[in-house]
Residue, then its C-alpha position, 0 to 999 in steps of 0.5 A: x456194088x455189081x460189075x455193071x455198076x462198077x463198069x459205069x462208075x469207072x467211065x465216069x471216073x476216067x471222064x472226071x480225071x481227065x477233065x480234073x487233069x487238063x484243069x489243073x494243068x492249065x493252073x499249073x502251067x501259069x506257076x511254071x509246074x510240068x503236067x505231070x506235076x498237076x496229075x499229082x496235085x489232082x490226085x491230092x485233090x480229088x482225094x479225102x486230103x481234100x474234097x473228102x475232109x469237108x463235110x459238103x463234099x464228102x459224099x460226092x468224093x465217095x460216091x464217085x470213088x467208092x472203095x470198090x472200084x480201087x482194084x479196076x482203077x488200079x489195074x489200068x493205072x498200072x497198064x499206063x505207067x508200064x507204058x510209059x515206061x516202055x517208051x522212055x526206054x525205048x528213048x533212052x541213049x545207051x551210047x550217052x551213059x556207056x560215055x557218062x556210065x562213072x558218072x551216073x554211077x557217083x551220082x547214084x551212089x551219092x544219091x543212095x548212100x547220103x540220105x539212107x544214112x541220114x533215113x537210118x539215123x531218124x528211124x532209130x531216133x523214130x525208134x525211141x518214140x514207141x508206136x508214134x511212128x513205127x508198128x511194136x512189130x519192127x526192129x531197130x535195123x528193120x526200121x533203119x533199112x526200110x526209111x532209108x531206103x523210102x529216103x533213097x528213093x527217086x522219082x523215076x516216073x515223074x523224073x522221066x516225064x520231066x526230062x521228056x516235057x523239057x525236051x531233055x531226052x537223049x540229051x547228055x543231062x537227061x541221060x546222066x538224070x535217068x540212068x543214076x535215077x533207075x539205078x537208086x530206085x533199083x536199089x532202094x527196091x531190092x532194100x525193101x525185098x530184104x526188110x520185107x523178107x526179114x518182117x516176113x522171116x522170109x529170105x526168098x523174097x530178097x532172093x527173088x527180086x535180086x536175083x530175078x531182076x539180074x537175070x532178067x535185066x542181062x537177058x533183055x539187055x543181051x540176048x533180046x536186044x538181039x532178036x529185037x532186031x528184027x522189028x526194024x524189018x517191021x516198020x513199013x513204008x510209011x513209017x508205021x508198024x504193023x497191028x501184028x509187030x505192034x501187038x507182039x511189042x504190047x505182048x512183051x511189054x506186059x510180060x516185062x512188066x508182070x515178071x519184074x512185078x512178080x519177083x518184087x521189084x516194081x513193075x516199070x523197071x522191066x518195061x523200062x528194061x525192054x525199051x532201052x534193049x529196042x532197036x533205035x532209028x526208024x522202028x522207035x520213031x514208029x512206036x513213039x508215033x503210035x503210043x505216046x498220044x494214048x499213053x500220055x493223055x490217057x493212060x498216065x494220068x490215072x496213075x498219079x491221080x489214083x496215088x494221090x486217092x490213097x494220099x491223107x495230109x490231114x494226120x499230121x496235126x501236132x507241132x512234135x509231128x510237124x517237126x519231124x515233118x521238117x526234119x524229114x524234108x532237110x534230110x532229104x533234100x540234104x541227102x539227094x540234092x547236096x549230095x547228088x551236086x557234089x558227085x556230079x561237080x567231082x566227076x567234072x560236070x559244070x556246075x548249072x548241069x551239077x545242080x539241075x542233076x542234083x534238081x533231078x533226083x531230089x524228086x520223090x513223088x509216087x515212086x515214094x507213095x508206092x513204097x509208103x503204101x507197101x510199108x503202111x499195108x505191111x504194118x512197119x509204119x502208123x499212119x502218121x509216119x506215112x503222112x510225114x513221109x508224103x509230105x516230104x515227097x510232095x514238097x520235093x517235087x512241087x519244088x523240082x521244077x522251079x529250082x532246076x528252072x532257076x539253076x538251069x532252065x534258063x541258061x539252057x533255054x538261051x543256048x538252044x539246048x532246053x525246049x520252051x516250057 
């Protein structure tokens, strides 16, 4: 297929997902399901789980997303989660978690150390089933670190999308949720730099993405918070920034994103870092104005429908399978949700902020089918582990809002401190 033909076929695509999106979104709303949610589900769809498992449909699924066009769907889905990232840096309250910093951290740990445990203990039970699970080529403490770390992982993209569509953003819960959120992700990252370099038999690739993520995180977050000081004088009479300021913001937001992706750890986390050192007040208000409708509508979803394109549902087909499907799933919910409620609960928080917190970060989503995918391509794990974990991942989101509807929502909403859903 020529550049032209691929050009053609992506506005087609982009036409087609949006469409999908708003469609099933619709759908969703009616169950009490976020947008965000129903981008997933889409994705799922559109993909072979679904409209390419049938013989009727196959052909139109691979004709509108032919293997070729992967790489240019894939580049501008990644512009729009570095985006959106950026802007929900840009929201995040720094004076909250300073006041909520202990908490967020029992909560983090909680949510690392509980499930990567239990993730470490089925892959050495994995371990004893050879090549159902896990390539001849990994060893036992390799498996153990790398399924717990895809069981620590959270949901951090669609855990920020939530907190924004609740209205929770800047909120003392939504703070506490984001902050304990990016840390487990961030961890669970550089857990995966060590599996990959000792796979590899190369330890510059943890020294890399630890060492680079520190020292970029302090830099931003000191220094450039400093000179970022100066797009306050940019915002004009108006209340609008520049097409000057607002390039060079778009200019560092990219360079965030490529550097935090070239030593190893995901690209979101250096856009999320250079919003959180941007100024507040007048200038953010400004950026959201001017961004978030394009980011939203536009950009984002083609992040999680291109997830779920990659996604297959249909390898888990025998009861040994389905078993450890379900194993799977108890130990993450046990891991992240028990846990997560019980170091909010310790740390003083009431117990419907405790459970939705709990809610928060029990959520996997494409945060896991991105660590999944590296795991697939990198040959640690067969495809019938990859599809159980997804199965997990999904499960867990499609129930985070419902549940944190039912132990929060509804009380907050009848206090004023919820926005209607």
């Amino acid at each position: 297929m020529s550049a032209f033909d691929l050009s053609v076929r992506f506005f087609l695509q982009l036409a087609f997902v949006l469409a999908a999106c708003r469609g099933v979104g619709w759908i969703a709303r009616r169950f009490g399901q976020p947008q965000v949610v129903a981008e997933m589900i889409t994705g799922v769809i559109l993909g072979p789980s679904l409209l390419g498992l049938f013989d009727f449909s196959r052909p139109a699924q691979q004709w509108l997303f032919p293997p070729e066009s992967k790489p240019i769907f894939f580049a501008i889905c990644q512009v729009g989660l570095a985006l959106y990232m950026f802007l929900v840096g840009v929201e995040f309250r720094s004076d909250l978690f300073k006041s909520r910093a202990r908490a967020a951290a029992s909560v983090s740990i909680a949510g690392m150390v509980t499930p990567f445990v239990l993730g470490g203990l089925l892959a050495l039970w994995f371990l004893q089933r050879p090549g159902m699970f896990f390539t001849a080529k990994v060893q036992g403490w390799e498996a153990f670190l790398y399924l717990g770390a895809s069981m620590c992982i959270t949901a951090f993209p669609m855990l920020a999308r939530i907190i924004v569509e609740r209205g929770l953003a800047g909120t003392s819960l939504g703070t506490l949720a984001l902050a304990a959120g990016a840390m487990d992700d961030a961890a669970a990252w550089c857990l995966l730099a060590v599996v990959l370099a000792s796979f590899q038999d190369n330890w510059l690739i943890a020294a890399k993405a630890i060492g680079g993520g520190i020292a970029y995180a302090t830099l931003t977050l000191t220094l450039g918070r400093s000179l970022f000081r100066r797009f306050e004088r940019t915002v004009q009479p108006d209340g609008t920034l520049s097409q000057t300021a607002l390039a060079v913001v778009l200019m560092l937001v990219m360079l965030g994103a490529w550097f935090t992706d070239a030593v190893g750890i995901y690209a979101v986390f250096g856009a999320f870092i250079l919003g959180c050192a941007m100024p507040r007040g007048t200038f953010a208000t400004a950026l959201n104005r001017q961004m978030e409708p394009m980011i939203v509508v536009f950009l984002l979803p083609t992040f999680f429908v291109y997830s779920g394109l990659n996604t297959r549902l249909d390898l888990v087909t025998s009861p040994e399978l389905w078993l450890a499907a379900g194993l799977v799933l108890v130990a993450a919910c046990v891991g992240k949700f028990v846990a997560c409620w019980a170091a909010a609960r310790l740390h003083g928080e009431d117990n419907p902020t405790s459970l939705a917190v709990g809610t928060l970060m029990n959520a996997r989503g494409l945060m896991e089918l991105i660590i999944l995918n590296i795991g697939l391509e990198r040959g640690l794990i067969t495809p019938q582990l990859f599809s159980i974990m997804v199965v997990m991942a999904i499960a867990t989101t499609l129930m985070a809002t419902p549940v944190f509807e039912w132990v929060y929502g509804r009380s907050a909403r009848a206090r004023g401190d919820l926005a209607a859903a």
